[in-house]
BATI-361091 format. One record per atom (N, C-alpha, C): x, y, z. Coordinates in steps of 0.05 Angstrom, whole numbers, plus 5000, padded with zeros to 4 digits. Example, Ala and Ser with C-alpha at 12.3 -4.5 7.8 and 13.67 -1.06 7.14 Angstrom:
<lumses>
526448865156;524649105156;526449345156;525749555142;527349795143;525850015157;
</lumses>
This chain:
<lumses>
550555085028;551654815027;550854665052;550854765077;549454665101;548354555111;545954715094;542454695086;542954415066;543754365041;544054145029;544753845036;546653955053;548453755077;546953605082;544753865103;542753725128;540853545116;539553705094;537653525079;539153195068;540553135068;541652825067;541652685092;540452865119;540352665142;537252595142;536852495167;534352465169;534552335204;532952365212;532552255248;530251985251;531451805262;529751585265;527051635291;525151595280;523651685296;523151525323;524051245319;523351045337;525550995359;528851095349;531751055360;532951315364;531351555351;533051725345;535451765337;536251515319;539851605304;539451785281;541251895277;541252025258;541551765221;541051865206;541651705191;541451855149;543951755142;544651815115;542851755085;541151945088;538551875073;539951595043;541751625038;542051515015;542251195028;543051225048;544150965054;540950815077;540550925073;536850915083;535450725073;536050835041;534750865010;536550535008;539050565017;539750225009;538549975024;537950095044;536749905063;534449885070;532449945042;530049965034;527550135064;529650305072;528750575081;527650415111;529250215124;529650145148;531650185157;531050225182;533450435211;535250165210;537550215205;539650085210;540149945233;538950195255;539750095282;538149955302;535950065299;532849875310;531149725297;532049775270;529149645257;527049785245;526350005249;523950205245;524450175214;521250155205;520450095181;519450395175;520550555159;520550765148;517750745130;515651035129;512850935102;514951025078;514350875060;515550845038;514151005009;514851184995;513851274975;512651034960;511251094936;509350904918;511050764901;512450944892;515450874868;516450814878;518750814901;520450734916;519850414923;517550444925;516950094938;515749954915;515050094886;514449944862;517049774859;519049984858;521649894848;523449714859;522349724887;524049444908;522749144898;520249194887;519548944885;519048884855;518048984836;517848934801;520948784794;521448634765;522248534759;523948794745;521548914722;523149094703;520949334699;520149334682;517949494681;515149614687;513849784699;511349854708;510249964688;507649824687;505350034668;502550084696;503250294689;500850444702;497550404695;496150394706;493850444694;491950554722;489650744701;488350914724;489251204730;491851284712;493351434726;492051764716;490351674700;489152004684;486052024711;486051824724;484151924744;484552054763;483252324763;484252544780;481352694795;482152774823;479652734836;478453094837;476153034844;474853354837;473953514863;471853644868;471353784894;468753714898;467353504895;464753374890;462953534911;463753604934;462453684958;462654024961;464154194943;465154434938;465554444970;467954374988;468454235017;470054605023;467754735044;469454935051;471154845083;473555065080;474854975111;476555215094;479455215125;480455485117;482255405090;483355125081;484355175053;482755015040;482055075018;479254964998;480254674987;480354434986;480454214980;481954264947;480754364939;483054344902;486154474912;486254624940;488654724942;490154534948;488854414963;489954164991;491253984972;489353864953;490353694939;492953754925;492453984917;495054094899;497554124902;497654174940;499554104955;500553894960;499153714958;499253374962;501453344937;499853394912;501153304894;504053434889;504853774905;507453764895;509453614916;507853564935;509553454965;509953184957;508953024947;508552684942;509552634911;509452894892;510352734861;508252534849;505052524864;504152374857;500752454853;498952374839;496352484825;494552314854;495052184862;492352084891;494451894901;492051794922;493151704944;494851274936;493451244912;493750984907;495551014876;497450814869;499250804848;498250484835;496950594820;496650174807;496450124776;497149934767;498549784753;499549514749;500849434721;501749174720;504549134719;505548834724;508048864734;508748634737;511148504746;512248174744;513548094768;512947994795;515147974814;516347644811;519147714813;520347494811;519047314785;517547344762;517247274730;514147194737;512547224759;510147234761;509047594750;506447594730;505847734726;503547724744;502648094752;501348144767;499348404767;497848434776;496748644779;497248784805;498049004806;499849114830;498449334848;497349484866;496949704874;498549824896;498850094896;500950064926;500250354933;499150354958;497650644969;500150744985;499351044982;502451194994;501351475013;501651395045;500951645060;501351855056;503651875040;504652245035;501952395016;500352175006;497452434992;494752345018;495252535023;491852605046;492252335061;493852255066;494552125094;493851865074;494051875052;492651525041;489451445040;488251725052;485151645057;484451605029;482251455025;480251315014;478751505002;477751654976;476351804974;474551634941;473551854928;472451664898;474951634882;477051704875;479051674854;480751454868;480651404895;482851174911;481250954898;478150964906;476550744903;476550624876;476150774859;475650764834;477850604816;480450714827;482950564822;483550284828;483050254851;483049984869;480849754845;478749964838;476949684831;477349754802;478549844789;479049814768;481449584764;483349644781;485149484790;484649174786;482049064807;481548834805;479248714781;478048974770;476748844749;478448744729;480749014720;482448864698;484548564700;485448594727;485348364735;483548074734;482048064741;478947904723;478747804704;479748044683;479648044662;481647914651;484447914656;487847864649;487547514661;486047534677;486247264695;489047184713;490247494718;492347544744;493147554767;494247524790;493947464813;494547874816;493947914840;493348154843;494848154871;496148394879;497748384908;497548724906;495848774935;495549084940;497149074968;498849424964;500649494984;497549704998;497149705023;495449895041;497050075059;495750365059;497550485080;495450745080;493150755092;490750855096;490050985120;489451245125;488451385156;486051415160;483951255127;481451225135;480051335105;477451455106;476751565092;477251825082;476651955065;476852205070;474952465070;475352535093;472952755102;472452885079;473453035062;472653195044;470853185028;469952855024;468852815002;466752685014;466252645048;463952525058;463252315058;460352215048;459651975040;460251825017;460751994993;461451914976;464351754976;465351765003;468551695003;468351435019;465551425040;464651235046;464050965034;462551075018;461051014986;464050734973;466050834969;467950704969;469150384980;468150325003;468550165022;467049915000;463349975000;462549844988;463449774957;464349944938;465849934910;467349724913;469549734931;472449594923;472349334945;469849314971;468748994970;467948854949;466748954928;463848834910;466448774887;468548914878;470548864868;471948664869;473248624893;474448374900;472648124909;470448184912;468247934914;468847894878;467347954858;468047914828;470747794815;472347934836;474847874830;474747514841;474247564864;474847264879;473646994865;469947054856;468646924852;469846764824;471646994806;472246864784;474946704785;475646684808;477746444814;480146644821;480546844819;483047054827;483946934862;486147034847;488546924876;489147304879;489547344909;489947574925;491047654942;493247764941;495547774964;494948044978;494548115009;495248425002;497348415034;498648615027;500648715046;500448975060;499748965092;497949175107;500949335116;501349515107;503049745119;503149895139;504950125147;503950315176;502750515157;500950635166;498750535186;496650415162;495050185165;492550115153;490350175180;489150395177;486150395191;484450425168;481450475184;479550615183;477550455159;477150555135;475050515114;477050325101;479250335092;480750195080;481149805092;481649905121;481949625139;479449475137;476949595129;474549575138;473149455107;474549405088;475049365065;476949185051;478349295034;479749085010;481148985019;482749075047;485749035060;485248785075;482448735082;482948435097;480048185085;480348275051;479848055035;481147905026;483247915018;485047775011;485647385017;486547255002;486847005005;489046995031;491247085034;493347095044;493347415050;493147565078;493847755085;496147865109;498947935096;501247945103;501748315117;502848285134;503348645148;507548615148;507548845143;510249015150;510348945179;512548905193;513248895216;512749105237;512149145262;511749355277;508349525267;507749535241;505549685230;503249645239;501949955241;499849975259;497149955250;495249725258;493349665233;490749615257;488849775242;486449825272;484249885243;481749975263;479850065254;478650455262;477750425290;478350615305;480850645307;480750935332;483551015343;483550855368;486350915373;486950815408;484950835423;484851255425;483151295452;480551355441;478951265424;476051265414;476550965426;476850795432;476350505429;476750525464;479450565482;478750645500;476750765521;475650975502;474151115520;470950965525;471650885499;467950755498;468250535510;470450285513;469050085529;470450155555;471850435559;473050495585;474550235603;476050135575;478149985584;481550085582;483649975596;486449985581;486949835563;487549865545;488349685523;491049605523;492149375509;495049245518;496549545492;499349415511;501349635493;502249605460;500549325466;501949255428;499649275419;497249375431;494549355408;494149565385;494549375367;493449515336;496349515328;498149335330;500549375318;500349005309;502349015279;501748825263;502048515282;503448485300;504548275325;501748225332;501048355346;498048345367;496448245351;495848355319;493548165304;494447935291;497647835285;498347575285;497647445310;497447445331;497047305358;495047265356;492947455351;490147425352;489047265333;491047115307;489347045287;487347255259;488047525268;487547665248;488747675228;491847615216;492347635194;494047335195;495947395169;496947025168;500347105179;502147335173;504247295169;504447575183;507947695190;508847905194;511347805182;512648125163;514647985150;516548225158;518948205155;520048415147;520648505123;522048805111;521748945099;523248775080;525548665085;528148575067;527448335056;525448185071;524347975070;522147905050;521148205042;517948135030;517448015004;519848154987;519247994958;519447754957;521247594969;521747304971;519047194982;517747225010;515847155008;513747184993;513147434976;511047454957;511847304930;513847204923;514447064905;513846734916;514346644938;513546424943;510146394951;509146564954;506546564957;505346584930;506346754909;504546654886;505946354872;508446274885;509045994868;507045854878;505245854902;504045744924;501745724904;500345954903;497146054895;496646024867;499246024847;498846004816;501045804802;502445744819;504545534796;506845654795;508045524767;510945624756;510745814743;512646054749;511946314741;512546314708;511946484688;512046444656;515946344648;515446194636;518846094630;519646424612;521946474613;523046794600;523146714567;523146874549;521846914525;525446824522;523846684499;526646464471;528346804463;531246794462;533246984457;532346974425;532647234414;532047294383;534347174373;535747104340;536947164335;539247224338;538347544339;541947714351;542647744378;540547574391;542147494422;542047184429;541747034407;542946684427;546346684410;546746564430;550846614426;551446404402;554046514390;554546354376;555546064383;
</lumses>
């Protein structure tokens, strides 16, 4: 019973308070006491923001061992671990969906599989994502939360970067509106990519969004870098992105940004029958 107990706490990493996982979960998995923006599962943050229902799509794409990648645990294991640790088939969850009665095409990447890296099944998803999008003639809003590419799969994961530019170029060219929202952490192949095409590109508060690392970037121009660099603040100052929002804050703004980018969201469907009152 102890052991059960304990598992309902959790430690803030940024304040160190302790804190009541459920009541975490109400406060859309920010520290009560500082602010610390907790990474958020895929579902967990579908469901803070959708209206009612998610349809998935993409979701039978499941990634293989393309590179037969030796190291001491073999890549089909790794993954397999991923998937019982995360509840989830890759690193990206996407689909269609309605915020605030705007329909949308949705993606939302989740660190708990292989850190969120970018491999062929992330990629593949993403631009399937914005083709059907294209196609629907939908505004499209991707969640990022990426540690880069992923080694396992090499170039082919590289290979990716270019896929899901050429994607949202198609997407763009055909008049698509594009929201995306940069999470902790957005680096590497991902940042370097879809995450800062977007018409409007919005970050989670505090979130740490670079290309390189700290001390790769350090060492080579053998400078100090300021204390806020690569955190979402520092590239609002700089003019790299448009907004920093908070967590409690975001749907409201992503609802006023597509009233912004597409109009009046669909009026709600005429009551049947056996539901307009007598």
């Amino acid at each position: 019973m102890a052991a059960e107990e304990a598992a309902q706490w959790t430690k803030c990493p940024k304040c160190g308070t302790m804190i009541y996982r459920p009541d975490l979960a109400a406060n859309l998995w920010v520290c009560s006491s500082c602010g610390h923006h907790f990474r958020m599962h895929a579902f967990d943050r579908i469901a803070t923001l959708v209206d009612a229902d998610f349809t998935e799509i993409g979701g039978d794409l499941l990634p293989g061992d393309p590179l037969g990648w030796t190291d001491k645990v073999p890549y089909p294991q790794k993954l397999q671990r991923d998937r019982e640790k995360s509840k989830l088939t890759e690193g990206v969850v996407c689909g269609f969906a309605s915020i605030g009665g705007y329909p949308v095409a949705l993606g939302v990447m989740d660190f708990n599989f292989r850190g969120g890296t970018m491999g062929t099944v992330v990629g593949e998803r993403i631009a399937q994502l914005f083709e059907a999008a294209r196609e629907r003639r939908l505004p499209c809003v991707v969640f990022t939360a990426s540690g880069g590419a992923r080694m396992e799969e090499g170039m082919l994961a590289l290979m990716q970067m270019a896929k899901t530019t050429l994607a949202v170029r198609r997407f763009h060219d055909a008049g698509g509106y594009y929201l995306s929202v940069l999470t902790d952490p957005t680096t590497g192949g991902v940042s370097a990519s879809f995450a800062f095409q977007a018409d409007v590109v919005l970050a989670e508060a505090r979130a740490a969004i670079g290309f390189a690392g700290r001390r790769v970037i350090e060492q080579t121009i053998r400078q100090k870098l300021p204390d806020n660099f690569q955190t979402a603040e520092f590239l609002l100052e700089k003019g790299a992105i448009d907004m920093v929002v908070e967590r409690k804050e975001l749907k409201d703004r992503l609802v006023r940004l597509l009233d912004y980018g597409v109009g009046a969201p669909l009026a709600p469907p005429a009551p049947t029958s056996a539901e307009t009152p007598a």
